[in-house]
One Martini backbone bead per residue (centre of mass of N, CA, C, O) as a GRO file, in nm:
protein
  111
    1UNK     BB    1  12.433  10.289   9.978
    2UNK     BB    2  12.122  10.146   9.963
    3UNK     BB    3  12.045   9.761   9.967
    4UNK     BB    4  11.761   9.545   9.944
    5UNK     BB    5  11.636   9.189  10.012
    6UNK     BB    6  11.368   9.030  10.051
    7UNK     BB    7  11.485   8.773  10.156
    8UNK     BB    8  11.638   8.895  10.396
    9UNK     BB    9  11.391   9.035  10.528
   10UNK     BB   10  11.195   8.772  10.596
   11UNK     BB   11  11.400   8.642  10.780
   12UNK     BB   12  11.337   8.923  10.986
   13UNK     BB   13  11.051   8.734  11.001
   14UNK     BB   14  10.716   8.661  11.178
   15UNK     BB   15  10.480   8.491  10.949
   16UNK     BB   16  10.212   8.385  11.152
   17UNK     BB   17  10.152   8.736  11.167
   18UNK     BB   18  10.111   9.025  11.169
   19UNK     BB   19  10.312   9.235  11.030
   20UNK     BB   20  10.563   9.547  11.030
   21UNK     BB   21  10.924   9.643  10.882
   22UNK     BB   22  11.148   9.888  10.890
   23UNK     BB   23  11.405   9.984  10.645
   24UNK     BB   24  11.371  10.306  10.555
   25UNK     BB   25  11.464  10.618  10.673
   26UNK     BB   26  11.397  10.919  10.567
   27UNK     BB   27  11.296  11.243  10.556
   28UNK     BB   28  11.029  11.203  10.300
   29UNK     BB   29  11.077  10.831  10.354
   30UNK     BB   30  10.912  10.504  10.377
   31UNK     BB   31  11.001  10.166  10.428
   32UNK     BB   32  10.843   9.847  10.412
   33UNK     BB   33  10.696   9.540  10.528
   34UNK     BB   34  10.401   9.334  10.471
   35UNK     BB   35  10.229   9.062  10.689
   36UNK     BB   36   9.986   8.836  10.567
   37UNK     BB   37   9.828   8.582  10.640
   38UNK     BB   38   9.623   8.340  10.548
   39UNK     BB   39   9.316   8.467  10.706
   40UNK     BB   40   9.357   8.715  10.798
   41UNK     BB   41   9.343   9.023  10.906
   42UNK     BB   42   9.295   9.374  10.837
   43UNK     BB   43   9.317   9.647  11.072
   44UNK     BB   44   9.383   9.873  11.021
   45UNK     BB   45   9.375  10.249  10.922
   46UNK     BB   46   9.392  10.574  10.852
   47UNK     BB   47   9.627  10.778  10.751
   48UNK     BB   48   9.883  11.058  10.741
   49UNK     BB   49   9.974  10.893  10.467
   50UNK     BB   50  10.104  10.844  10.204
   51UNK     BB   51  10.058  10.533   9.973
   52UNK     BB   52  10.276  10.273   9.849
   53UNK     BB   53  10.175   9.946   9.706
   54UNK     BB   54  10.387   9.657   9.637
   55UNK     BB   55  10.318   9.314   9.548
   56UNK     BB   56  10.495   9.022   9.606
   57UNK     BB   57  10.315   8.838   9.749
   58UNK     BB   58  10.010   8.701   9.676
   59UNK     BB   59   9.664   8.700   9.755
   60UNK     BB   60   9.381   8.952   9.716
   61UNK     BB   61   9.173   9.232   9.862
   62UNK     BB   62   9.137   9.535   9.801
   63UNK     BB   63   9.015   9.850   9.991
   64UNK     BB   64   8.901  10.161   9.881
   65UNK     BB   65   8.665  10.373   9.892
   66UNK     BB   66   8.518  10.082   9.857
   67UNK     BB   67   8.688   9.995   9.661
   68UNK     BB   68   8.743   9.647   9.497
   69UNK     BB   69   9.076   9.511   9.436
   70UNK     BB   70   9.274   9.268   9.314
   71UNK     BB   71   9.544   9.110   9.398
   72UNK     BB   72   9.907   9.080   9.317
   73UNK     BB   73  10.187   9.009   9.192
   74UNK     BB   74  10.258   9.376   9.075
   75UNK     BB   75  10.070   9.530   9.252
   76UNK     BB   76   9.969   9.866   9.237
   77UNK     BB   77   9.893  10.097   9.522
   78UNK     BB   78   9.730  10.402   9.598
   79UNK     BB   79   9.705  10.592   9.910
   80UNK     BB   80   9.579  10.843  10.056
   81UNK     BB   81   9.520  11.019  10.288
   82UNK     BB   82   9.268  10.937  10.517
   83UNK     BB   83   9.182  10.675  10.374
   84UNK     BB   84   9.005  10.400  10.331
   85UNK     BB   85   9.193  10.114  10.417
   86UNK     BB   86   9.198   9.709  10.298
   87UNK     BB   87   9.244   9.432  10.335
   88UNK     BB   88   9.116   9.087  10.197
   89UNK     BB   89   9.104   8.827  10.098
   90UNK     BB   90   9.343   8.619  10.211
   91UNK     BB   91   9.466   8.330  10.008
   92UNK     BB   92   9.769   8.440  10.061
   93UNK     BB   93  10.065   8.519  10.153
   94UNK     BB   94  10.104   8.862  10.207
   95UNK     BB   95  10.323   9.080  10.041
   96UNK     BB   96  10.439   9.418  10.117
   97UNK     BB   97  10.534   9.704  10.000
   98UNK     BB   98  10.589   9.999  10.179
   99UNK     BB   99  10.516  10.336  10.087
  100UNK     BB  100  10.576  10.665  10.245
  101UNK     BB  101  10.466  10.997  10.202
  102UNK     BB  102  10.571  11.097  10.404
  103UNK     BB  103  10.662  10.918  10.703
  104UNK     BB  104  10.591  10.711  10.916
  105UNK     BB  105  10.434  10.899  11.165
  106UNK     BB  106  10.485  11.246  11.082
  107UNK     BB  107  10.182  11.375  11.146
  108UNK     BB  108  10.138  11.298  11.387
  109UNK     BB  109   9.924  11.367  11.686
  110UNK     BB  110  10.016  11.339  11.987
  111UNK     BB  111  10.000  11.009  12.091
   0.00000   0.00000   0.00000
């Protein structure tokens, strides 16, 4: 069994600039940790896997595909690959669970 704690993570990340923290990949997903502090910039890009954010603290607004949706603890939002998507209005320190399927960075092509 693999099983871990928010706090053990958050501990071994320094929170005063964006983050993202992969603590777990298998064969078909992988997961990580993504950490925005309040007032910072989102620059992403779309990716080449889908994704699903579940928001463990903070407050923002996602924008998926133009639509922009708040979010907050307990916020789950999936987003498919390829689609254009960021945080903005980031007015607490937001905490985020990212899960992958397949794994962050495994469609990439080239270098």
């Amino acid at each position: 069994m693999r099983a871990f704690e928010i706090a053990d993570l958050l501990r071994t990340v320094d929170r005063s600039y964006h983050v993202y923290e992969e603590f777990l990949r298998v064969d078909e997903l992988s997961v990580g940790l993504a950490i925005w502090p309040a007032g910072s910039v989102d620059e992403q890009t779309p990716h080449t896997e889908d994704e699903v954010y579940y928001v463990v603290a903070g407050r923002a607004v996602i924008r998926v595909d133009g639509e922009d949706r708040p979010v907050e603890p307990g916020s789950i939002i999936y987003v498919p690959a390829g689609v254009e998507h960021r945080f903005h209005g980031i007015v607490a320190d937001l905490q985020v669970l990212v899960f992958w399927a397949p794994p962050r960075r495994s469609r990439r092509t080239g270098t």
